[in-house]
Structures are given as C-alpha cells and as structure tokens.
N, C-alpha and C positions, 0 to 999 in steps of 0.2 A: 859865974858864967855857965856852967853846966848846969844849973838847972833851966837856966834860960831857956841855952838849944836844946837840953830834952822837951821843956815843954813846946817848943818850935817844931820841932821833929815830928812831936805827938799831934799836933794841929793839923800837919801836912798829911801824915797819914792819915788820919781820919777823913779827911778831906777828901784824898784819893782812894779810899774807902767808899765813901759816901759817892765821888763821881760813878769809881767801875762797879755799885750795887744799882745807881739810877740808871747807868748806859746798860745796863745789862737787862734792867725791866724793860726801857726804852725798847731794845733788841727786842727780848722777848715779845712786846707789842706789836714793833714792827713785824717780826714773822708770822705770827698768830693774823695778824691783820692780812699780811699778805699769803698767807696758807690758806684763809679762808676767801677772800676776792677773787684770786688766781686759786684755782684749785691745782695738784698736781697729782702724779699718781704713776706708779713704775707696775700697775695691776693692766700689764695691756700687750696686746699683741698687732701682729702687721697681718691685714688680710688683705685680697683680691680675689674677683669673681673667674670663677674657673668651668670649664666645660667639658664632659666626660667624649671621646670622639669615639665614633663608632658607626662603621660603615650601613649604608641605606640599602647596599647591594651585597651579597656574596657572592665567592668567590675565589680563585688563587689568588694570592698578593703578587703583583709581578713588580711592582717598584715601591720600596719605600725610603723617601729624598731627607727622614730627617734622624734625629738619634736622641738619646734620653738626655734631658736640661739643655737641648736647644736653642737658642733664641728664633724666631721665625718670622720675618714681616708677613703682614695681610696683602692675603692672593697669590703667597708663595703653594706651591703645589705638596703637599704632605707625604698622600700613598696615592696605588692605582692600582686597582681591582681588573683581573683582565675582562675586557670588554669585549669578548669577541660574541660570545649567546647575545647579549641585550644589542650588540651592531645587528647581528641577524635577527633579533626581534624586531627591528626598528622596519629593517627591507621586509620581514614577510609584513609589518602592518601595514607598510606603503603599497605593496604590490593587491595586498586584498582590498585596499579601497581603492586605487588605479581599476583592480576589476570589478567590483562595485558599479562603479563611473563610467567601465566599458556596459556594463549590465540594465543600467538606466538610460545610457544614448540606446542602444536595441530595442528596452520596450518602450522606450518615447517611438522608436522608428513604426515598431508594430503596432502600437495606438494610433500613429496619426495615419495608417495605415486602414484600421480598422476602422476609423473615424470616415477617411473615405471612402469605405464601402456602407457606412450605417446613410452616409448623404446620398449615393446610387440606390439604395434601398428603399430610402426616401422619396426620393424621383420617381422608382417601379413604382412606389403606393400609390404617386398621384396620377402617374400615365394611366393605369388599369382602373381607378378612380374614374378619370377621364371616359374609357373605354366606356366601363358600367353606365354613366351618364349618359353615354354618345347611343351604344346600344337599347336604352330605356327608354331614348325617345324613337330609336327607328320600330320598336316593340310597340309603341302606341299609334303609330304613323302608319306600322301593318294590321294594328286591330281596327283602325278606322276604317282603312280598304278592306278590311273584313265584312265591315259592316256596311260599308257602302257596298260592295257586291254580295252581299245577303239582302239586302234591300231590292239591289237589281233584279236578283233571282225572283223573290217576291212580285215583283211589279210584272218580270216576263210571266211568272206563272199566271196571274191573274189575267193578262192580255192572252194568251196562249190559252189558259179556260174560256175566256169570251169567245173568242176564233173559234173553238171546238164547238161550243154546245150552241154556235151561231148556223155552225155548220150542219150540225145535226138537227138543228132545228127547222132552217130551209131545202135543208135535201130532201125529204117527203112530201113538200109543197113541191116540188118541181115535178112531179106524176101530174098534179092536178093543175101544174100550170100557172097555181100561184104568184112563183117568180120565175123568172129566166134563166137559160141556163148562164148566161152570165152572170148575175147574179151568185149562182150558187160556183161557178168558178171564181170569185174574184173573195170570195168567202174559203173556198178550197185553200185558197192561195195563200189567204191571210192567216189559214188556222197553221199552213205548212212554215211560212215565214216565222210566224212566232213561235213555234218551235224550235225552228234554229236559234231563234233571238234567247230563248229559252236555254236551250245546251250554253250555247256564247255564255247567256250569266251562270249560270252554275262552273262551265270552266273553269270563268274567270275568279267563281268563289274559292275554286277549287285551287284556283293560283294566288290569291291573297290568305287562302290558310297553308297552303306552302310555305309562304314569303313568311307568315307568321310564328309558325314552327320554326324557321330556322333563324330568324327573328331571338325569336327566344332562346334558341338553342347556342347563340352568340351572345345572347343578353347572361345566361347561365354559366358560359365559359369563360364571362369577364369578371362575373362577380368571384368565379373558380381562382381566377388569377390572382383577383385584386384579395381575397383570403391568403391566398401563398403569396404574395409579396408581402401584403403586414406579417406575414408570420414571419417570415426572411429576414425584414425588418426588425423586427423583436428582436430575432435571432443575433444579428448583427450588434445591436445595443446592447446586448445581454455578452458579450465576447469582448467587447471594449472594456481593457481592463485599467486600473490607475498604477501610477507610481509609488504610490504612500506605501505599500511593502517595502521599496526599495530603499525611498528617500527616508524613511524612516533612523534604517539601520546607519544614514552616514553619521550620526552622532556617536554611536559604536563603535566606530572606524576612525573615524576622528580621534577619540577616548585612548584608544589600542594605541593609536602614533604618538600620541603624549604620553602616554605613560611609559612606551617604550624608550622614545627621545629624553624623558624626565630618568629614565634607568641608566640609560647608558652615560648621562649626561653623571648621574654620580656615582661611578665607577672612579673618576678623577675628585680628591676632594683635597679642596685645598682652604689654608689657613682663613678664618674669617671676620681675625684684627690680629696686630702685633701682639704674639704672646711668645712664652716660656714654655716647652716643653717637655713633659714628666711623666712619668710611670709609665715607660714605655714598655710594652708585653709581649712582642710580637716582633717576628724577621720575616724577611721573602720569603718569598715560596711556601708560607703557610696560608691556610685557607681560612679567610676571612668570613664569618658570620652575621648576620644581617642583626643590627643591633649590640652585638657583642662586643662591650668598649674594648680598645686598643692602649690608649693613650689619653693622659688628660691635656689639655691647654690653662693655662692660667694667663688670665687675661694681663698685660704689662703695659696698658695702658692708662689705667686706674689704679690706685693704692689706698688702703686705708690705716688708719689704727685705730684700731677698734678698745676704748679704754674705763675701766669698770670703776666710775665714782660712787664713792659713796652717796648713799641717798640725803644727807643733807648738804652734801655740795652742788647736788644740781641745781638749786637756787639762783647760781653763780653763772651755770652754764649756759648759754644759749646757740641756737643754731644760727653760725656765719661770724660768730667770735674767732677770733685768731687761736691758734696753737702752736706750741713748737713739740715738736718729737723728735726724739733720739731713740737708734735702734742699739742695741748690744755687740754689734758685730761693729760699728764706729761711733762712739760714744762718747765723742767731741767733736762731732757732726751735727749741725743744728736746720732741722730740717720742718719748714714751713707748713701749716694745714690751714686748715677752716672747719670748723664744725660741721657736720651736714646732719645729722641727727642725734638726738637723745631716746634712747629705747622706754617704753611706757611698761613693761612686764618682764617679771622675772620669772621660774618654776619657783612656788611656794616652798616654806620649809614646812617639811613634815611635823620636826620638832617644836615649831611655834603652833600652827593652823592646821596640825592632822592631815587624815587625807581625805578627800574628797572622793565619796562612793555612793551609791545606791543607799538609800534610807538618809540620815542623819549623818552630818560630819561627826567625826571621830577623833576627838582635841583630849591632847594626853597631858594630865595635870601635872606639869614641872615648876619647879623653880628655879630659874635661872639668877644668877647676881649680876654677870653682864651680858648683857644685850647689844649682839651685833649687828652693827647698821647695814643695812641692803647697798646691793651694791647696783646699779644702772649701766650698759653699754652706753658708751657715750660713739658716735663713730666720728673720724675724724681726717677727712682726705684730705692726703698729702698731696702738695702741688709740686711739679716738677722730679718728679720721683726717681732717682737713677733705676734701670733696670736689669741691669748687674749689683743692685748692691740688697733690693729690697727680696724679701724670701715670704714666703706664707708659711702665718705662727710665728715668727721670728720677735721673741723681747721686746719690747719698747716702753719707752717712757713719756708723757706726756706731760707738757703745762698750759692751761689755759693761760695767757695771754690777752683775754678781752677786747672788746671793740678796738 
C-alpha cells in the first residue's frame, strides 16, 4: 500500500506543480499584456495653470482682502491701491475736455460771426459794383451833352460869323446907299443876337463839362469804394477761421478720460476665476509697484497630471482615452481624467546626439550596454477635481484605462 500512495502523492504534486508553473506564465502573460495595453506609470505630477498678479497701478496698498493659500471665488476683490491721484486724474481729464467743448461752442460763435460780416461784405462789393455801373453810365450820358453842346458852340460860332462879316459887309454900302438902313439894322441885330446865342452855347458847354467832371469825379469815388469793399471783403474771408485746431485735439481728450477711467478703474483688482492663493509677498500700507508681482493665483478650476511614458508606450496612448490618477497625499482615492495631449519633444540627451552648436554637431563616441527609453509628457485632466485636495507638483500615479 505504501508505494501506492507515494506514487499517488507523487502524481498530485507534480500536477500541482505543473498547474501553479502554467498559472503563473498565465499571470505573467496576463500582466505583460495588460502593462503593455494599459500603460501605467507613478513618473508624474499634478499641475494647474497659474498667474503671477501684479498691480497695473502704483501706489500705497490701502487694502489687502486676502492671505497666503486662500481659496478665492472669481470677482472676489484681492487688494486696492489708493485711488485718490488717478480719481483726480480722471476730474482734471473731464474738466479739460468740458473746456475744450466750451472752446469750440466760442469759435463756432465767432465764425458764424464772421461769416456774417464776410456776407455784408459781400453785399458792400455788389452795392459799389452797382454805384460804379450806375455812375459809368451818367459819365457817358455827360460826355454826350458834352458833345452835343460843343456841337451847339460850333453851329453858334458859324451863325454868329455869318452875322458879323454880313454886317461888315453891308455896313459900307449903306454911304452909297446900296442898302437900307434897315437892312443894315436888322443885320446889326442878327450879328448881336447870335452872339448871345453864341455865349448861351459855350455856357452851356461850359455846364456839360462841369456835369462831366463831377461825373467823373463820382464815377472815380465809386470805383475808390468798390476797391475798398473787395479788399474789406478779402479781409473778412481771410479772418474766418475753422475748427479743425480744436476738433482735432477731442481725440486727445477723449484718450486722457480713458486712460485715466482705465487707471483708476485698476487701482481695485479683483480675482479673475476661482483660484488658490500663494506666495504672498506683501502687507498694507506697503507701496505697490507697477508690474511688480505680489502674489500668484493658481487657477482651481482646471487640474492636470501631467505623466512621463515611455516612448514605446505611447502607441497605446491616445488623446480622450480614459485615465485614472491617484495622488500621494490619498492613495486609495481614484480619481477620473481624459487624455488631452501627448507631448511630440523632449530636450535631447547630450550623451546620445551631442550638442547642437555652430559648425557640425558634436556626437561623443560612447558605448552604452543599456539604452534608456525617452520618456513623453503625456497630460491628463482630471474631472471633477477636489480643490482642497489637489496641490501643484504634487506625486501621482496614472493608468491608462483606454476607450
């Protein structure tokens, strides 16, 4: 009977030999298969986008509402630079372009001003216009009666010579009786009468070159005029001034009130999403620097973990795969992501590919026996993130998870 169950004994173990060396390659397969499908990886940290704050204005600090690792909702009020120079920047912009605006109604006032003396001006040129016209025809109208009583003069003189040398011609026949003394009186008469008739035209020449002198001497004083109203005129147009100097500058003015409203408006700055509060540098009543950070914000509405595969696992990886992450600080916490990218570059290693300078790279003849694989960020956002729990930099562990 004893050899029996030794050899019974001997069957069973080998048996179970043989199962836990097959479950055990089994395993190993299983792992291998799933180490390479799911990739995993404890090469990885937690990050979040963060913002260095730092005032746009300087300044005294006269309030600051918050303290170092805060939490802060967005639109919460931070700090508050005293705003009292940029409140008074604000009133001296508004009050210089209020007087601007008074400056532009005055010479609108005094242009349309002067507009209506360039139109009166205009008026004079064409009234003395007038005159000159008016006068230029009475100036022809006395050189005609010029001429018509120079003409008269003519005609008297010639009748008034008749008369005379008619006279003097029958006056010596009347001794001999020739003619009558009637005759030689009614010849007397005639030479006396056209003499008068004679003076009459010359007078009267003597009164249409009057008329025509002064004729003229009104025709001369109109054109006198009508030269000094155009020139008045000119004058007038040449005095009419525009706006464009003034309208000009309201862009200027305008410029001033924004920039000062834009100053004083960030004197107050407040949170500009839900974040964490850190590195805080700074107390009241210290004087705040324009640009000089204070404090950072880390954004706590987004999370990442950021996790470094190896480069023959990214095969495996894709963006919008599922992940799970665990951080260090709770590490039987299993917390949800998605892929959102795979990083395409790393900094080279010296000790493989040299360095890269001017001239020819620089590859240094080694020999390595093992060859480390590159490692790839993979980034990995976390959904629903606690914001008391997650830290930047903080450990973690990642596994792909797959579709």
């Amino acid at each position: 009977m004893k050899p029996a169950l030794n050899n019974e004994a001997s069957l069973v173990g080998r048996i179970l030999s043989a199962l836990i060396v097959t479950g055990a390659i089994v395993l190993c397969l299983v792992v291998v298969f799933r180490a390479d499908k799911y990739p995993r990886t404890d090469d990885a940290e937690i990050l979040a986008n963060f913002i260095g704050i730092a005032p746009q204005v300087e300044g005294p600090l006269v309030r600051l509402n918050v303290h170092d690792n805060q939490f802060v909702k967005k639109g919460a009020l931070l700090f508050e630079v005293d705003d009292r120079p940029y409140r008074y920047a604000l009133e001296r912009a508004v009050s210089e372009q209020a007087t601007l605006e008074g400056q532009i109604s005055d010479e609108r006032r005094k242009i349309s001003a002067l507009v209506s003396a360039v139109s009166v001006s205009a008026a004079n040129v064409q009234s003395t216009e007038a005159d000159v016209t008016r006068w230029g025809a009475a100036v022809d109208q006395a050189r005609a009666q010029v001429e018509n009583a120079e003409q008269g003069v003519s005609r008297a003189k010639a009748e008034w010579a008749y008369a005379s040398n008619n006279l003097h011609r029958i006056e010596p026949l009347l001794v001999k009786q020739f003619v009558t003394l009637d005759q030689v009186d009614r010849a007397r008469t005639s030479e006396v009468a056209e003499a008068q008739t004679l003076k009459q035209a010359e007078s009267q020449l003597k009164q249409a070159q009057a008329a025509l002198n002064s004729e003229l001497a009104q025709e001369a004083r109109s054109r006198a005029l009508l030269s000094e109203s155009k020139a008045q005129h000119e004058q007038t147009q040449n005095a009419v001034t525009t706006l464009e100097p003034l309208t000009n500058q309201r862009g200027a003015k305008t410029s001033a009130i924004e920039t000062a409203r834009y100053n004083l408006n960030n004197c107050r700055v407040y949170a500009p999403f839900d974040a964490r509060v850190t590195n805080l540098t700074i107390s009241e009543g210290a004087y705040a620097h324009t640009g000089q950070q204070m404090f950072v914000l880390i954004d706590a509405r987004t999370w990442w973990a950021l996790a470094n595969f190896r480069e023959g696992q990214l095969q495996h990886i894709d963006p919008g795969m599922r992940a799970d992450v665990f951080v260090m600080s709770r590490p039987n916490v299993r917390f949800s992501g998605v892929v959102d990218s795979i990083g395409f570059g790393v900094t080279p290693d010296a000790d493989v590919i040299g360095r890269f300078e001017q001239g020819l790279p620089d590859i240094q003849r080694t020999l390595n026996w093992v060859h480390l694989a590159s490692r790839y960020p993979v980034r990995i956002r976390v959904e629903n993130p606690p914001p008391d729990l997650f830290r930047v930099s903080e450990s973690a562990v990642v596994m792909i998870r797959g579709r």
